[in-house]
C-alpha positions in Angstrom: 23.6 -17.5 2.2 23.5 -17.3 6.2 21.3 -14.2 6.0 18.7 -15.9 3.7 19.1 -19.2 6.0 17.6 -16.5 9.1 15.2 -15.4 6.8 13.7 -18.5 5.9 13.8 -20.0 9.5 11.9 -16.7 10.3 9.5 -17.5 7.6 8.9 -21.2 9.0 8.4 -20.4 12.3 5.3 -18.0 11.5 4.2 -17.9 8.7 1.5 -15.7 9.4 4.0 -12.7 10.2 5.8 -13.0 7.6 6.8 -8.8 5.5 6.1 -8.9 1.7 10.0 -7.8 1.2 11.4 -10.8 3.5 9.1 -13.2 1.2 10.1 -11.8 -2.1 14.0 -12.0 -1.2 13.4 -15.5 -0.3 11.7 -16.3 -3.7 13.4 -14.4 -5.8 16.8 -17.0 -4.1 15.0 -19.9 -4.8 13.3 -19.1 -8.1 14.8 -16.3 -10.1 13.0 -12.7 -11.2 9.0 -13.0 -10.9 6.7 -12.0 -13.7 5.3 -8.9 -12.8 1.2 -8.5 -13.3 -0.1 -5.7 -11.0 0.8 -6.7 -6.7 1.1 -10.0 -8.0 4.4 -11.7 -8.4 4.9 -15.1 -10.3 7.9 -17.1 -9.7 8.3 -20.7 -11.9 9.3 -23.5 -10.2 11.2 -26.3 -11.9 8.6 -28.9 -11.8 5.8 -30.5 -14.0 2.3 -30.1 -12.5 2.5 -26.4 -10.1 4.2 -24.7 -12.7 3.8 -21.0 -10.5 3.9 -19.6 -7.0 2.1 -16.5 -6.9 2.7 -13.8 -3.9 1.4 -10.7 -3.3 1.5 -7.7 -0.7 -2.1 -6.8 2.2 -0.9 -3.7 3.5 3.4 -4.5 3.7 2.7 -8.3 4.4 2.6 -11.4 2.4 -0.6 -13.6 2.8 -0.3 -16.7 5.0 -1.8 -19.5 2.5 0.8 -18.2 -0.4 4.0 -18.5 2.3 3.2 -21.9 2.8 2.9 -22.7 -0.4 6.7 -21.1 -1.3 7.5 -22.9 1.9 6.0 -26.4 0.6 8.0 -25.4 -2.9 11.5 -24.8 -1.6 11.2 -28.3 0.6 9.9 -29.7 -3.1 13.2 -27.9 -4.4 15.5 -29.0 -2.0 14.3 -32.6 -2.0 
């Protein structure tokens, strides 16, 4: 758990630098195994209304908008 805490701190603080792996371990904590569809990974979050977060890799790193949506989900989730 200390390791994924340094991973997600990581994550906050720049979100635009953020490797595809780092992101997936992070999600795959928080919300289980993804669906697989292609580079796209779908993770369900236990909530009415956003039902997925979707992430996928640009060249080894994970797109900005989509960590700070798992970023706005795991705040949802720990709330």
């Amino acid at each position: 758990m200390p390791h994924m805490d340094k991973v997600l701190a990581k994550i906050r603080r720049n979100p635009k630098n953020v490797r595809f792996g780092d992101l997936r371990k992070v999600c795959d904590h928080y919300f289980g195994q993804p669906r697989v569809k292609g580079s796209h990974l779908f993770y369900k979050v236990p909530w009415q209304g956003e039902p997925l977060v979707n992430i996928q890799p640009v060249r080894g790193m994970a797109k900005p908008y989509q960590v700070r949506q798992v970023i706005k989900a795991i705040d949802n989730l720990e709330e």
